[in-house]
Each structure stands twice: as C-alpha cells, then as structure tokens.
NUFIDO-114612 format. One record per residue (C-alpha): x, y, z; residue number from 1. Coordinates in steps of 0.5 Angstrom, whole numbers, padded with zeros to 4 digits. Layout:
BEGIN
PT    xx    yy    zz num
PT     X     Y     Z NUM
...
This chain:
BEGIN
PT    xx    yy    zz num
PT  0432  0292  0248   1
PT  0424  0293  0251   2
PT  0421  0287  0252   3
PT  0427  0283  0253   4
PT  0425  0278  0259   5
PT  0432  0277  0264   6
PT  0432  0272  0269   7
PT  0438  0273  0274   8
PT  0440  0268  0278   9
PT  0445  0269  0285  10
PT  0444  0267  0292  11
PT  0446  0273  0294  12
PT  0440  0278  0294  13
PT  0445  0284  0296  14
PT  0447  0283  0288  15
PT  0441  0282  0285  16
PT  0437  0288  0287  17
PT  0441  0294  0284  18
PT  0443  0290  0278  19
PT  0435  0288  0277  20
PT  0434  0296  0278  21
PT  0440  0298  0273  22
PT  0438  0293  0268  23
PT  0430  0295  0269  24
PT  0432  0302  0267  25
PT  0435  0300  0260  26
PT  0429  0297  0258  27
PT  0428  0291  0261  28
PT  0424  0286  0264  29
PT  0427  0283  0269  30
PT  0425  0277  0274  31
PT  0430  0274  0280  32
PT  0430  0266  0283  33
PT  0436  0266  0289  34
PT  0437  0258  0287  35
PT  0437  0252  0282  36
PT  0430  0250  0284  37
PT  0427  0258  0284  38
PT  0431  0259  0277  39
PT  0426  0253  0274  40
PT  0420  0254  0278  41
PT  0419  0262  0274  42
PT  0422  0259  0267  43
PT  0417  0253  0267  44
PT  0412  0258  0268  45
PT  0414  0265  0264  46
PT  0418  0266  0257  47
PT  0426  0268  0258  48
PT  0430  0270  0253  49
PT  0437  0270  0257  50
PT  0439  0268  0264  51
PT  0444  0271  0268  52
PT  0447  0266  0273  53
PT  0451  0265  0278  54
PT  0456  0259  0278  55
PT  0457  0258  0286  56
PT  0450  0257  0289  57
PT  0447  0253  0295  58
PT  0443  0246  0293  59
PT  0444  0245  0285  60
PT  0450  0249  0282  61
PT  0451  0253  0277  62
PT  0453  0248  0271  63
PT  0448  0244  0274  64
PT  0442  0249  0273  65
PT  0445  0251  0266  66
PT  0444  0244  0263  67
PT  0437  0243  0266  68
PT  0436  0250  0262  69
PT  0439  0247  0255  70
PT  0435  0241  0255  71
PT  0429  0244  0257  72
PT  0429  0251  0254  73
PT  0434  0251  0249  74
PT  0432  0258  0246  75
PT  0435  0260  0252  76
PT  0441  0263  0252  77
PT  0446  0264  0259  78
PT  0451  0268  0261  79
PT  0455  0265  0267  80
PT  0458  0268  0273  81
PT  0464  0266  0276  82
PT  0469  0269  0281  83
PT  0476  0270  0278  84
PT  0479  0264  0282  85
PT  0474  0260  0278  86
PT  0474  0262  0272  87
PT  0474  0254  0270  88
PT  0468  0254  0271  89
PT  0466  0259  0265  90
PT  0470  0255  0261  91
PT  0466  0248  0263  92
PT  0459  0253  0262  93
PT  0460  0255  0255  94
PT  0462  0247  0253  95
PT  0456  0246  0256  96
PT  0452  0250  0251  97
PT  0453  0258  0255  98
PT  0453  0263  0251  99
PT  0459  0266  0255 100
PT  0462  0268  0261 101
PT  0463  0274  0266 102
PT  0467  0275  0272 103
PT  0465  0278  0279 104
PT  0466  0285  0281 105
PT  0462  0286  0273 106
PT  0463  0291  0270 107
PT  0455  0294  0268 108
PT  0456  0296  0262 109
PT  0460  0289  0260 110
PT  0454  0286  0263 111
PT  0450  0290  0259 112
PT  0454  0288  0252 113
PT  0453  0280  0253 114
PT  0446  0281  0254 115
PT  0446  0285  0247 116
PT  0449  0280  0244 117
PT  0445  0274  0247 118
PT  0439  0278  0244 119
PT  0442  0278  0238 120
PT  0444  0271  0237 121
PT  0437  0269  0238 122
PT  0434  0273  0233 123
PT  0440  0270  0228 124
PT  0437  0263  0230 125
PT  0431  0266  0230 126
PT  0431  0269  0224 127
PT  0436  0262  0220 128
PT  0430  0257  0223 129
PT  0424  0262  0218 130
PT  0429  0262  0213 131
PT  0431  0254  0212 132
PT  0423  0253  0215 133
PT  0421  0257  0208 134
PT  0425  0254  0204 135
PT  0423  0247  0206 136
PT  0416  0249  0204 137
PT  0418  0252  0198 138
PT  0422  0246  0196 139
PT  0415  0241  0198 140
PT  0411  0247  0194 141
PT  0416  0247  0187 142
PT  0415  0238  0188 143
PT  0408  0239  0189 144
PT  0407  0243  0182 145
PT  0411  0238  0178 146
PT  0408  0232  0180 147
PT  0400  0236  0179 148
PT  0404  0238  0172 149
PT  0405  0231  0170 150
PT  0398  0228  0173 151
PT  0395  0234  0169 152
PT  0398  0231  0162 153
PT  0396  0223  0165 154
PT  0389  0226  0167 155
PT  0388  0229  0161 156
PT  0389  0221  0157 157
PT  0387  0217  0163 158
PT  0380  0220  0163 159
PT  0379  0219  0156 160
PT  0381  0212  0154 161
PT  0376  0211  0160 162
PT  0370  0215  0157 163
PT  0371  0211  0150 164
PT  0370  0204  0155 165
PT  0364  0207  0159 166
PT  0360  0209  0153 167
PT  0361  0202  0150 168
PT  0358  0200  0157 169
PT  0351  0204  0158 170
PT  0349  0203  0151 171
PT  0350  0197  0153 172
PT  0346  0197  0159 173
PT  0341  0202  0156 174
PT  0340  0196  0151 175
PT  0339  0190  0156 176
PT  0333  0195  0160 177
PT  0331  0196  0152 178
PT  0330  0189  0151 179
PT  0326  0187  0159 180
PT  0322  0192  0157 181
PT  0319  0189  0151 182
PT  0312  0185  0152 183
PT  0315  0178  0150 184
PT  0320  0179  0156 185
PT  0315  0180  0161 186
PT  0313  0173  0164 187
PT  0322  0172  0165 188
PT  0324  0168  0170 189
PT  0327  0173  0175 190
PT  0326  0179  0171 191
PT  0326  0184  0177 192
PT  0333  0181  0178 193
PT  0336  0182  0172 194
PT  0333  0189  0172 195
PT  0336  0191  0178 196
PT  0344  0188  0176 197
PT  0343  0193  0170 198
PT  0341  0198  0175 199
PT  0347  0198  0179 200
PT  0351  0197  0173 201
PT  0347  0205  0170 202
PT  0349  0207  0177 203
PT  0356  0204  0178 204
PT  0357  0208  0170 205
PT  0355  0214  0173 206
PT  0359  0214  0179 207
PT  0366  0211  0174 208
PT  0364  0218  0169 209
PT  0365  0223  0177 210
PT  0371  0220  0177 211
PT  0374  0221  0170 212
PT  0371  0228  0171 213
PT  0376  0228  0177 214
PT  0382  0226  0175 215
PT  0380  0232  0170 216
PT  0379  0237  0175 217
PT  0387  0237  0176 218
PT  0387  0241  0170 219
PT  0381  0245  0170 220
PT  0376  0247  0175 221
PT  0370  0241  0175 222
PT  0363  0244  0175 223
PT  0360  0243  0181 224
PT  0351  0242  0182 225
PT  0348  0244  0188 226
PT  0342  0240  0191 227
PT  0338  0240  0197 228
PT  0342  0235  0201 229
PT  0340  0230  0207 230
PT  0347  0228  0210 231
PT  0344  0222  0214 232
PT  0341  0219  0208 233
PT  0348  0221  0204 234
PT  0352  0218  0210 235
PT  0348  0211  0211 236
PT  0348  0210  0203 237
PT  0355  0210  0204 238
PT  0358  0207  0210 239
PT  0353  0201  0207 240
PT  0357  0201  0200 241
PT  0364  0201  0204 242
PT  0361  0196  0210 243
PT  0363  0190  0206 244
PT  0372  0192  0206 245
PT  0370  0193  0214 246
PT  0366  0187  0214 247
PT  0373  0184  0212 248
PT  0377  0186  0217 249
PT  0372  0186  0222 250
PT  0371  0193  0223 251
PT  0365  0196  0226 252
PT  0362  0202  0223 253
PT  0358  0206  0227 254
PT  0354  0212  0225 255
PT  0352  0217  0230 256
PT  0347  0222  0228 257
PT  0341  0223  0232 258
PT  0339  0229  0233 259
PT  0342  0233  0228 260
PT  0339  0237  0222 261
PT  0342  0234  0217 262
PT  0339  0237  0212 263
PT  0344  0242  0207 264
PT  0345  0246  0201 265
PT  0351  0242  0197 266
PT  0353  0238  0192 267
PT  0351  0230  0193 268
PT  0356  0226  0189 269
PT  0362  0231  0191 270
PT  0360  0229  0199 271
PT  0359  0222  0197 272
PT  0366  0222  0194 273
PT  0369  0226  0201 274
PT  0366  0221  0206 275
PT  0368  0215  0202 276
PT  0375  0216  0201 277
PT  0376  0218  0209 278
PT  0371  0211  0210 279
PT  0377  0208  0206 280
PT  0383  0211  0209 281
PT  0380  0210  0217 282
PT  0379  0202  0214 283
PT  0387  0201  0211 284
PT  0388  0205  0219 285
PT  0385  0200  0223 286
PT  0387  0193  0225 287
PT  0382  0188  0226 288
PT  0376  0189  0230 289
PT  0376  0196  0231 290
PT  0371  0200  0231 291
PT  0369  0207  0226 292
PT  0366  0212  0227 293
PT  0361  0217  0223 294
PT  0358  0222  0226 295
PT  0355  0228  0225 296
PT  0355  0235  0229 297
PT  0351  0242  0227 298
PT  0350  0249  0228 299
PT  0345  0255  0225 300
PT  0350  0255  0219 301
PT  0354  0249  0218 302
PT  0354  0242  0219 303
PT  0360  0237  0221 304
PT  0362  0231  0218 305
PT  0366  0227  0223 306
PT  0370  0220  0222 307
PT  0373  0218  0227 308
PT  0378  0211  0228 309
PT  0381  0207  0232 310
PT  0386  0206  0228 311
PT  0394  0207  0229 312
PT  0395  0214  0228 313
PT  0399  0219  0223 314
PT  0405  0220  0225 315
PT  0406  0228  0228 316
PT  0411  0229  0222 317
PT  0406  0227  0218 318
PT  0401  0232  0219 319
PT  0403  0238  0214 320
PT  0404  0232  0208 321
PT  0398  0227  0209 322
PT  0394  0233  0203 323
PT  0399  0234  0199 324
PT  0399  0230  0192 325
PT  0401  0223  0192 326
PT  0404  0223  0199 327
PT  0402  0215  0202 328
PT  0404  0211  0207 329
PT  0401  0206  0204 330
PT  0406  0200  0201 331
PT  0408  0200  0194 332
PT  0402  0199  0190 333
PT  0396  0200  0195 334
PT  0395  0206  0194 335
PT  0396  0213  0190 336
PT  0397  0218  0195 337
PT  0391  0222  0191 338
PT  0385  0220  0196 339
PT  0386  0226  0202 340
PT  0388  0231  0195 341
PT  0382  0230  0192 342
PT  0378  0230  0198 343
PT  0381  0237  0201 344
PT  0380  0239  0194 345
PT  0373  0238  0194 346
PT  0371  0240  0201 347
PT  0375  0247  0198 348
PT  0370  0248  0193 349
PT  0364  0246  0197 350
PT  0366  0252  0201 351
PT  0368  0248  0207 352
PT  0375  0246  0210 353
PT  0377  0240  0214 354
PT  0382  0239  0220 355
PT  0385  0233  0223 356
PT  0387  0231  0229 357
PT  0392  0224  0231 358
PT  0395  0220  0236 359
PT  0399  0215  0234 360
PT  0396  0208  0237 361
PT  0390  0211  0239 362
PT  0386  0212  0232 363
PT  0385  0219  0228 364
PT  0379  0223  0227 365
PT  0378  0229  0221 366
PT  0372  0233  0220 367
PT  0369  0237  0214 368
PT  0366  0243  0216 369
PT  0360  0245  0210 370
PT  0356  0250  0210 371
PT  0349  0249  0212 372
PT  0345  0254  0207 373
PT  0347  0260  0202 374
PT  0346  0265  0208 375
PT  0352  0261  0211 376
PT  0357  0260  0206 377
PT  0356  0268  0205 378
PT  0359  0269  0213 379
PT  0364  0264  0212 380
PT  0370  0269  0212 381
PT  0376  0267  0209 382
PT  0372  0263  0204 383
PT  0367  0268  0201 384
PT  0370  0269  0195 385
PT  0370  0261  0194 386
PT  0363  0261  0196 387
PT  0361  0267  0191 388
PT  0363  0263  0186 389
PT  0359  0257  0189 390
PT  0353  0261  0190 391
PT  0353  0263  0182 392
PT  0352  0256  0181 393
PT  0346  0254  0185 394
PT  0339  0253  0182 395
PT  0333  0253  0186 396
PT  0330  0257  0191 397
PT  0334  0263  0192 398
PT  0332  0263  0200 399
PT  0336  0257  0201 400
C-alpha cells in the first residue's frame, strides 16, 4: 500500500487526526479537508486514488462531494461514511458510483480492508484500460499490414505500366530537343518557347519516375542520394509550383525564412516531395482567403521545416491515425490517404522525424526536423542506426 495517496474528508478534526496517524503507519499518504470545498481545493491540485468521506458535513454534503468527484476525477474511488441511522445514505452513495459504505463507530482494520480493495479495483481498471488500449493498436497495426500487403502487389504493377508510357514520352522529348537542335531550325519562330515547353516536359518525366519509384518503396526500400541542400531555395521552387491551387482558393502562401542557414546535407528531391504534400494538405484545409505558412527554423545541428495553416483542424481522435496508410478524410475520390504515409516515410529515411500539432477551426501546424550535417545525424539518438545506413550513402566531402 506505499504510495497510495488517502484523502479523509470529515468535519470533525478529533476523528481525523488519529485515523490519518493509524493510516499513515500502514504505509500510506495521507492528506485531510474538513469540508466539500477543502476536498476539491486539495484534489484539483494532487492526485488521489481513494477519498475516505464523511456523509454528514457542513456546506456541500457528502453525496454532493462524491458526485462533483465522479465527474471530474473518475479514477477516484470513494468510500463513504455514515452514521448507522443513516445508512441510506450509503446506499444512495454507491448508485452514485462510491465504491462502498461504512458505518461510524469504524472498525479500523475494516477501514483498511475497503481501502485494499479500492486500490485493487483501480489497478483492475488500470490494467483492462492497458489491455483493451493494446488490442486497439494491434488490431490498427494487423489492418495497417494487410493494406501495405496488397499495395505492395498494386505498387509493384502500377509503377511499371507507368515507366512503359515514360520512356515513350522522354524518347519523345529527347527527340523534339534533337530536332531544335539541328541548323535548319535555327532562325524558328519562337524557338526559345519551344525549347522551354519540352524542358519542363524532360523535368515533369523526371518528377513522374521519383513517384513510381515511390509507390515502389512500399515494397523495397528506394534508394536515396544525398547533396548539399539550400531549403530556401528548395522551399520558394516549391511553394511557386503549388501557388496556383491556392491562388484558386484565394490562399495566401507566405514564406518566412529570413535569417536562418538553410543550407543541409539531404536528399532534394525527397525534401520536395515532403513540403509539397504538406502545401497540398494545408490547401484542401484551408477555406477561402486563409493564409499558409512556410518557415524555417535552425539549430548547429538541425534544421526545421514548418508549414502551418489557418485551416479547420484535425480532430483530437484523429491525431494518432492521420500517418497511417490510406486513412482520409477527404471525401470519396479526392484523395488516397497515402500523402502524410509517404512523407513520414521519407522524412524517416532522411533521419528526421516530424510532429503535429492541432486545433479544430484554428488551423494545423507540422514540422519536420532534419539533420543539418553528417556530425548531426550521427548525435541524433534514437535514429542513428537510421542514419548510419544514410551516411554509408553520402558521396562528397567526407567533412560534411
């Protein structure tokens, strides 16, 4: 019974001096009020696992107390206390969720008894709340891997029939730059124009072959290359290629970076793809005329990447399930439920790790924290066997 905290409740300080000194010598805390407004003063500023209380009181009584307790300290457990005309009074105490009665004169070692019993019921509840808790993520965690399981299969075809299409378009491509290349095609009208339409064609190929090659990391790990990064530069190419969806809507995109080094050791492409899911997300968040945020943050050794909305919010249940595969809220057809999956996914295999915060009509904020440098990722704790397979990737200076 160590460390079980008591609370006795009773008017009378005569009764609950030598019973707080006999409880305390069996081990446990022991703290005291003299009414129903003493009794929630101490409970609203210490944890108690069971409140010993005395029915007939001055001010609020005992029943009063007990149901203020059951509302808002439900883990609780009370044992009331009548005088044996009153022992209705129990009765009503245990509808209203007490966990027993007792009758004055007590019987100490009976006291003692119930209280016992009170501490085990907790640990009961305690202990079924943990159980049904761990089935809960173990059944999400079982629906997880069936999911990835068949979108491994579904990857695994989807990438290819869309490589056959690609290859068909750069040969494409690399044959219309051929052809502006040549002589006679010098003096064209607008040359230039048509020489920067099949660039972004050759960049928009390139882009399309890092998704496939996503959708294949589902079955095996994508190979990642690493490059010395500017995330200013990284960020403005990207929000620029997202503005037009906001533009739409109204949305403002502001970016907020000045003063910080934003230059890191990472993989470009990966980083692009992670800031343009989270631009996209916080544009389907936001109504109209909001207004989105990108900012940047940095420390010696990391470097964070903020985007924050003024959008409607995550739900609080939502919270634990927003990174899991195929989980949207999106309405049928408008999305997979696979961007914040992937993005975790790659900001893990950068070495990083991001956080989310939310409130429902204020607007959501997520952060992705990378590591700066080499000397960073190998002081990054819980992820330095993430990042010593990273680091065995990088080719360059070996400084960095």
């Amino acid at each position: 019974m160590e460390n079980i905290r008591l609370l006795l409740v009773d008017d009378e300080t005569d009764f609950r001096a030598p019973l707080k000194k006999r409880l305390a010598r069996r081990g446990f805390v022991v703290l005291e009020a003299g009414d129903g407004d003493e009794c929630q003063a101490v409970m609203n500023n210490a944890s108690v696992d069971v409140v010993v209380l005395d029915v007939k009181m001055p001010g609020m009584n005992g029943i009063e107390v007990l149901e203020w307790i059951k509302e808002n300290h439900k883990k609780t457990e009370v044992i009331m206390l009548t005088g044996h005309a009153s022992a209705v009074d129990g009765v009503e105490g245990i509808k209203k969720g007490a966990f027993d009665y007792l009758t004055k004169p007590l019987e100490f070692p009976h006291l003692v008894q119930k209280i016992e019993q009170a501490v085990e019921k907790i640990r009961r509840d305690a202990e079924k709340q943990q159980e049904a808790e761990f089935k809960t993520r173990m059944e999400q965690q079982m629906i997880s891997t069936e999911r990835l399981a068949s979108l491994g299969t579904l990857s695994t075809g989807i990438a290819h029939e869309i490589d056959n299409p690609l290859a068909i378009i750069k040969e494409s491509a690399e044959y219309m730059r051929l052809l502006l290349s040549k002589a006679d095609h010098a003096d064209m009208p607008r040359k230039s124009d048509f020489e920067n339409a099949v660039g972004k064609i050759e960049t928009a190929i390139e882009r399309a072959k890092r998704i496939t090659h996503q959708l294949l990391g589902f079955v095996r790990k994508p190979e990642t290359f690493f490059a010395e990064t500017d995330l200013k530069v990284l960020v403005a190419e990207t929000v620029e290629f997202a503005a037009k969806g906001a533009e739409i809507k109204g949305i403002q995109i502001v970016q907020d970076m000045e003063g910080v080094n934003g230059t890191i050791w990472s993989d470009p492409y990966e980083i692009r793809q992670v800031l343009f899911n989270l631009l996209t997300n916080a544009i389907h968040a936001v109504e109209s005329d909001g207004t989105i945020t990108v900012s940047l943050k940095g420390t010696d050794s990391r470097v964070m990447l903020i985007v924050e909305d003024t959008g409607k919010g995550i739900p609080k249940e939502n919270l634990g399930k927003i990174f899991e595969p195929f989980f949207t809220t999106k309405p049928p057809g408008k999305g997979t439920g696979l961007g914040l999956y992937v993005t975790c996914g790659i900001v893990e295999r950068l070495g990083g790790g991001i956080d989310i915060t939310s409130r429902v009509g204020k607007g959501s904020r997520f952060q992705v924290a990378l590591p700066r440098s080499r000397k960073a990722c190998e002081n990054m704790g819980d992820n330095k066997e993430l990042c010593v397979d990273i680091l065995n990737k990088i080719k360059g200076d070996p400084a960095k």
